[in-house]
TORTI-99286 format. One record per residue (C-alpha): residue number from 1; z, x, y; residue in one letter. Coordinates in nm, 2 decimals. Example, Ala and Ser with C-alpha at 12.3 -4.5 7.8 and 13.67 -1.06 7.14 Angstrom:
# TORTI-99286
> n,w,u,v,res
> 1,0.78,1.23,-0.45,A
> 2,0.71,1.37,-0.11,S
This chain:
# TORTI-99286
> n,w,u,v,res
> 1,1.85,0.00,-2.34,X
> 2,1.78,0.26,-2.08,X
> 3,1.63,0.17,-1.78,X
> 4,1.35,0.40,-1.81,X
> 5,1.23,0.21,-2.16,X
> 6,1.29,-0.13,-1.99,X
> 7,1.02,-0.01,-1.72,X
> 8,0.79,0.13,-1.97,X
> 9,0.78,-0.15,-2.20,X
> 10,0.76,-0.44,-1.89,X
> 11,0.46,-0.25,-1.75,X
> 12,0.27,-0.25,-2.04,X
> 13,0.32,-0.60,-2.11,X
> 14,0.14,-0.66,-1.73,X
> 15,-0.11,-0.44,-1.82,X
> 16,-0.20,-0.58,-2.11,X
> 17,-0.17,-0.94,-2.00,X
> 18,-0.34,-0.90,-1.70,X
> 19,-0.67,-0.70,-1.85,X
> 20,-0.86,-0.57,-1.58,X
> 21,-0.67,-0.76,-1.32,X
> 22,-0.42,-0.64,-1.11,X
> 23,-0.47,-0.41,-0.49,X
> 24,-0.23,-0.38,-0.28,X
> 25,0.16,-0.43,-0.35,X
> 26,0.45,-0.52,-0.10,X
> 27,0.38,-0.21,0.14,X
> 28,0.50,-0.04,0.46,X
> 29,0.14,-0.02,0.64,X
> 30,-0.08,0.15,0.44,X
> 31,0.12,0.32,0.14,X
> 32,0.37,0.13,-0.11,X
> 33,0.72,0.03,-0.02,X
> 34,1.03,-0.01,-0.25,X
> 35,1.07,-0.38,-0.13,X
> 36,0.92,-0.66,-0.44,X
> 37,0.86,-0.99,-0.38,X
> 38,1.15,-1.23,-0.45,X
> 39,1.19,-1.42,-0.79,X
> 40,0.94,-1.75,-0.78,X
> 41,0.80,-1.67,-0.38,X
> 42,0.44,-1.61,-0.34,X
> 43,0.34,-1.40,-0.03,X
> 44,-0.01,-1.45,0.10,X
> 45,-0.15,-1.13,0.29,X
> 46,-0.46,-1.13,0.50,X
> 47,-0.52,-0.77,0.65,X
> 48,-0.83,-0.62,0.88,X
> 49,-0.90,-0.30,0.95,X
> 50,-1.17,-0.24,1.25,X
> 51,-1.35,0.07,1.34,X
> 52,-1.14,0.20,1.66,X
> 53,-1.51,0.36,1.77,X
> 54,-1.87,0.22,1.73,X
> 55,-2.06,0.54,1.60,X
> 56,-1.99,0.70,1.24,X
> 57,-1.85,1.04,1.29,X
> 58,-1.97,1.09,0.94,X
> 59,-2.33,1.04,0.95,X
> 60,-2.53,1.32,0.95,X
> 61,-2.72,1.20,1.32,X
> 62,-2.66,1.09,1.64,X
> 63,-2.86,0.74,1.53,X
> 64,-2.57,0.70,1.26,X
> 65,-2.44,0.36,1.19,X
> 66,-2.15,0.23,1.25,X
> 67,-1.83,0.26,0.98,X
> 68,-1.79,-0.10,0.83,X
> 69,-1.49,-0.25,0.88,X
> 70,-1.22,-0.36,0.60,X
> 71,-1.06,-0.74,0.50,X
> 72,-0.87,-0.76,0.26,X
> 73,-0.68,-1.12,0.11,X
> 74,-0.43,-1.10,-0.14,X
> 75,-0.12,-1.31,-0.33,X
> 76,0.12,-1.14,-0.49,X
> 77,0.42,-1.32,-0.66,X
> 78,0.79,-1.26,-0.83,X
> 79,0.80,-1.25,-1.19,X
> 80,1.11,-1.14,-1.23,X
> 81,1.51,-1.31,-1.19,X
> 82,1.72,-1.00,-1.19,X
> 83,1.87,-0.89,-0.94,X
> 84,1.89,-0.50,-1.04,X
> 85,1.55,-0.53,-1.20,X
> 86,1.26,-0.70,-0.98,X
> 87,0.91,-0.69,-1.02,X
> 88,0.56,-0.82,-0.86,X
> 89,0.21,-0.89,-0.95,X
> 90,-0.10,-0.99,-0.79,X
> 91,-0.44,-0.97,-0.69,X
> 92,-0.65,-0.85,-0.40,X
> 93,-1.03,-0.93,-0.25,X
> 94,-1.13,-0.67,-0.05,X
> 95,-1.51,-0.65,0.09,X
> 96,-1.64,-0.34,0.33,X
> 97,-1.94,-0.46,0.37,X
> 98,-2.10,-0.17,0.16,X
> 99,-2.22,-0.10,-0.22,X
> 100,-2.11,0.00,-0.50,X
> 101,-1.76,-0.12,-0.41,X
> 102,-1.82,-0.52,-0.29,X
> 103,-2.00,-0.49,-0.61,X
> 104,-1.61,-0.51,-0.75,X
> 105,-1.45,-0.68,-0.45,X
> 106,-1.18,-0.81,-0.69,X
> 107,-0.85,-0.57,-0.81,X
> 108,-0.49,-0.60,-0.86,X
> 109,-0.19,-0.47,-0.86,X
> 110,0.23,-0.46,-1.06,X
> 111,0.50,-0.31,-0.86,X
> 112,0.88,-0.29,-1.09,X
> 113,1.20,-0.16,-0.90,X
> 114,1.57,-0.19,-0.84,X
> 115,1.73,-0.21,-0.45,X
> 116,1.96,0.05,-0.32,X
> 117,2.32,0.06,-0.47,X
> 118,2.22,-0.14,-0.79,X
> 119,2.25,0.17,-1.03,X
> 120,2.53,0.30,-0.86,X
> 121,2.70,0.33,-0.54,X
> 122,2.49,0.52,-0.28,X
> 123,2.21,0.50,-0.49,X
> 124,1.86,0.48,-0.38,X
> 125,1.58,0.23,-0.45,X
> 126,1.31,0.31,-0.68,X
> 127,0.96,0.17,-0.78,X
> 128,0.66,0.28,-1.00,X
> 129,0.34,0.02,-1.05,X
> 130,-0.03,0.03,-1.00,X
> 131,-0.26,-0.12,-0.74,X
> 132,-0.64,-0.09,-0.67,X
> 133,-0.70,-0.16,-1.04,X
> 134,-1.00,-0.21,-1.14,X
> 135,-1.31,-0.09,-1.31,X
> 136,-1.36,0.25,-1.15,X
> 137,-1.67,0.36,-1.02,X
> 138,-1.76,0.72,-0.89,X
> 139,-1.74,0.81,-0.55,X
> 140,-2.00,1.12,-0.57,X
> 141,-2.25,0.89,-0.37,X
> 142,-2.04,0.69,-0.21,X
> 143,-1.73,0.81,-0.06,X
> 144,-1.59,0.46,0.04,X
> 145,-1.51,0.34,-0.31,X
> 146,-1.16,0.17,-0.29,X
> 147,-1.25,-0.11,-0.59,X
> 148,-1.12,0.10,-0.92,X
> 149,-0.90,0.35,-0.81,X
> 150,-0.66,0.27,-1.07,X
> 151,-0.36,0.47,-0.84,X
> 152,-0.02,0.48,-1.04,X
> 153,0.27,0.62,-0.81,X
> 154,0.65,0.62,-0.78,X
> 155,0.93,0.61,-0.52,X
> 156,1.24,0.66,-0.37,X
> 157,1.42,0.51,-0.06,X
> 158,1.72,0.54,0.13,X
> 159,1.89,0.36,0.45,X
> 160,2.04,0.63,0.63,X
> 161,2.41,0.51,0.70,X
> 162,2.52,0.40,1.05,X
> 163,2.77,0.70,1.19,X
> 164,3.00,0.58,1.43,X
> 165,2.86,0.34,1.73,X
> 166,2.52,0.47,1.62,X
> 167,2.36,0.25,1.40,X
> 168,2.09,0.32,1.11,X
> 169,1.84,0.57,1.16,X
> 170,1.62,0.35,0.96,X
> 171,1.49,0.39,0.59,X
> 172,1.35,0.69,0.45,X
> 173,1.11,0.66,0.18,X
> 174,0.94,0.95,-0.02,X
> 175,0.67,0.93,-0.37,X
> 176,0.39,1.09,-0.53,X
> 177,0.08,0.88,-0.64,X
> 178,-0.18,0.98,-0.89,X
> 179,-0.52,0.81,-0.93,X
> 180,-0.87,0.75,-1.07,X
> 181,-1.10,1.10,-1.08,X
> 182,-1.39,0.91,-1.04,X
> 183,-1.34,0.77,-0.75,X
> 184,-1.12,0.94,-0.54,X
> 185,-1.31,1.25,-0.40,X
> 186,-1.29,1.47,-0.12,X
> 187,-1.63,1.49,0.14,X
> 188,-1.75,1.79,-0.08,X
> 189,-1.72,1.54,-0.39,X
> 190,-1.43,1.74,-0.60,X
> 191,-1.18,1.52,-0.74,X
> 192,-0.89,1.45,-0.49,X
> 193,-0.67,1.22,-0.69,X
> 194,-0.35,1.27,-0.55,X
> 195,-0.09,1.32,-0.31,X
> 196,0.23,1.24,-0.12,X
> 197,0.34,0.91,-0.02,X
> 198,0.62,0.91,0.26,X
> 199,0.73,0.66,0.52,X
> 200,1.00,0.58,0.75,X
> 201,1.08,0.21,0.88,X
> 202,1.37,0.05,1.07,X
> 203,1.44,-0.36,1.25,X
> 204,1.48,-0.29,1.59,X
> 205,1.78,-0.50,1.60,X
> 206,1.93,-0.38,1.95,X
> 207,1.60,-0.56,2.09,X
> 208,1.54,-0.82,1.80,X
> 209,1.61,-0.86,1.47,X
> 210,1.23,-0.98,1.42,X
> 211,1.15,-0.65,1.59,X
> 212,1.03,-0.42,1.33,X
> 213,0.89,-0.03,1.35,X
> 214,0.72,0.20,1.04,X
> 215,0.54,0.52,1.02,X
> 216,0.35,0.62,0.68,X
> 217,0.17,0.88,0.52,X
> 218,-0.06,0.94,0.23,X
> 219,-0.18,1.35,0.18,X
> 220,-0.48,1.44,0.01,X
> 221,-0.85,1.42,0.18,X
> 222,-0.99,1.09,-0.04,X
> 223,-1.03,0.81,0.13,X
> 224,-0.69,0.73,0.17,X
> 225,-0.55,1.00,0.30,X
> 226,-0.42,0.90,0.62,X
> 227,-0.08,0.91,0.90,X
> 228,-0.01,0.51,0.95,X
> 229,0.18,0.38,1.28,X
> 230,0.27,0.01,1.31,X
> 231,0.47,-0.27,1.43,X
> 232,0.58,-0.65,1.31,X
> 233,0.71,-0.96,1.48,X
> 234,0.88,-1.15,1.28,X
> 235,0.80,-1.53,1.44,X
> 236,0.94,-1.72,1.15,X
> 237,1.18,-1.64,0.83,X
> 238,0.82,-1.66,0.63,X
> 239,0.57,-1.55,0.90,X
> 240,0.49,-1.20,1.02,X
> 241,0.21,-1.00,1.18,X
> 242,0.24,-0.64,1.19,X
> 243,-0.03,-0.45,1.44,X
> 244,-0.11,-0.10,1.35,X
> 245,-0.33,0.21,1.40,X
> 246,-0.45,0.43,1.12,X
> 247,-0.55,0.79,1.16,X
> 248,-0.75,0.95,0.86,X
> 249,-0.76,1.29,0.80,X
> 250,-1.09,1.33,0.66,X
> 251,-1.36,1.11,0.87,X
> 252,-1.64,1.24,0.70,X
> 253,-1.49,1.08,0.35,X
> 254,-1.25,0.78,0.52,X
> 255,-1.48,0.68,0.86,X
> 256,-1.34,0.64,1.21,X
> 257,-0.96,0.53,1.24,X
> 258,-0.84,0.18,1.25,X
> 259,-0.65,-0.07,1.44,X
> 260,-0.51,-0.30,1.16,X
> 261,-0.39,-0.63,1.19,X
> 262,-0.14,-0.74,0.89,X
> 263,-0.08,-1.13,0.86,X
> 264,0.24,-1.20,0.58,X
> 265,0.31,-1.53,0.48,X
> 266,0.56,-1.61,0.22,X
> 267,0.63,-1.96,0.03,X
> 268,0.81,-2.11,0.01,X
């Protein structure tokens, strides 16, 4: 059976077992990555987002409130004991301290791929799933929707070679994501469901190998469009925090950028 049926049919099985259910996969920062959670490991991720200024740049006033911040706590688990096939699934609740989205708090997410080399030699990873899936609700009055976004996408990614003394250059990752039209709007309220999805990531490893460094980026202007920039310390095989800074291109839709704390634990 072709790989490409095998993916098909295995997602719609998690679809329809899962029924509404399924927020955010194994990712970089902010956007997707290639890597799935290992076969019978659950991973347990707690991530904030605070406003990096006090006063909304998108309110219409100089009285404007301030941008609520984001926290988000998720599991996500390996269902799957192949080791050219692996998938993920899980769940996210995410609260912004704003309606109509905390009205949904609760979404999900399915992530299927295969590592580098596993099709053939040189090749690259690939992944398609879901996450923020949910029931979607319209962001015409309410720009901050992220419960019901329902965004499918796909990737690629490569670790550049080392050449010579010089080691890796790091992992280059590149996708395209597609998602509700409901809720993903631009400030002027015209559907802005989709985009690019790139990243680049490397393990410091000539300072530590729990040293690790990632840059990602989401296009469009919805609400999460956005250039990511972080870091992780890895202070156990199961425990890491990465510490981040999110710039979004579109204020007015996204509010003021974030500093993010990421805390990944996995068991066992």
């Amino acid at each position: 059976m072709k790989l490409g049926r095998i993916l098909a049919m295995a997602s719609t099985a998690v679809v329809l077992a899962s029924g509404v259910a399924m927020a955010t996969p194994s990712t970089q920062i902010w956007i997707p990555s290639t890597d799935v959670q290992a076969y019978k490991t659950l991973h347990l991720g707690i991530d904030n987002y605070f406003r990096a200024s006090a006063v909304s740049k998108s309110a219409p006033t100089a009285s404007a409130q301030r941008d609520a911040n984001v926290m988000d706590i998720g599991l996500t688990a390996g269902v799957l004991p192949f080791e050219k096939l692996q998938m993920e699934i899980g769940f996210d609740y995410l609260v912004i301290a704003n309606n109509p989205n905390d009205n949904h708090p609760v979404s999900g997410n399915f992530k299927l791929a295969t590592p580098e080399d596993s099709l053939f030699k040189w090749s690259p990873a690939l992944a398609v799933g879901m996450y923020n899936i949910g029931f979607s609700q319209s962001a015409s009055n309410a720009p901050y929707i992220t419960a019901g976004q329902n965004i499918m996408y796909a990737l690629t990614a490569k670790t550049l070679p080392a050449i010579g003394p010089v080691p890796s250059l790091g992992r280059i990752s590149a996708g395209y994501y597609n998602g509700s039209r409901r809720a993903l709007h631009n400030y002027d309220t015209k559907v802005d469901n989709d985009g690019l999805l790139l990243s680049w990531d490397r393990t410091i490893s000539e300072i530590s190998d729990k040293l690790w460094l990632g840059v990602d980026y989401m296009s469009g202007h919805n609400v999460n469009s956005s250039l990511n920039v972080g870091a992780s310390w890895a202070f156990s095989k199961n425990v890491s925090v990465i510490f981040g800074y999110d710039i979004y291109k579109d204020k007015r839709v996204a509010g003021n950028n974030t500093f993010t704390t990421q805390l990944d634990i996995n068991f066992p």
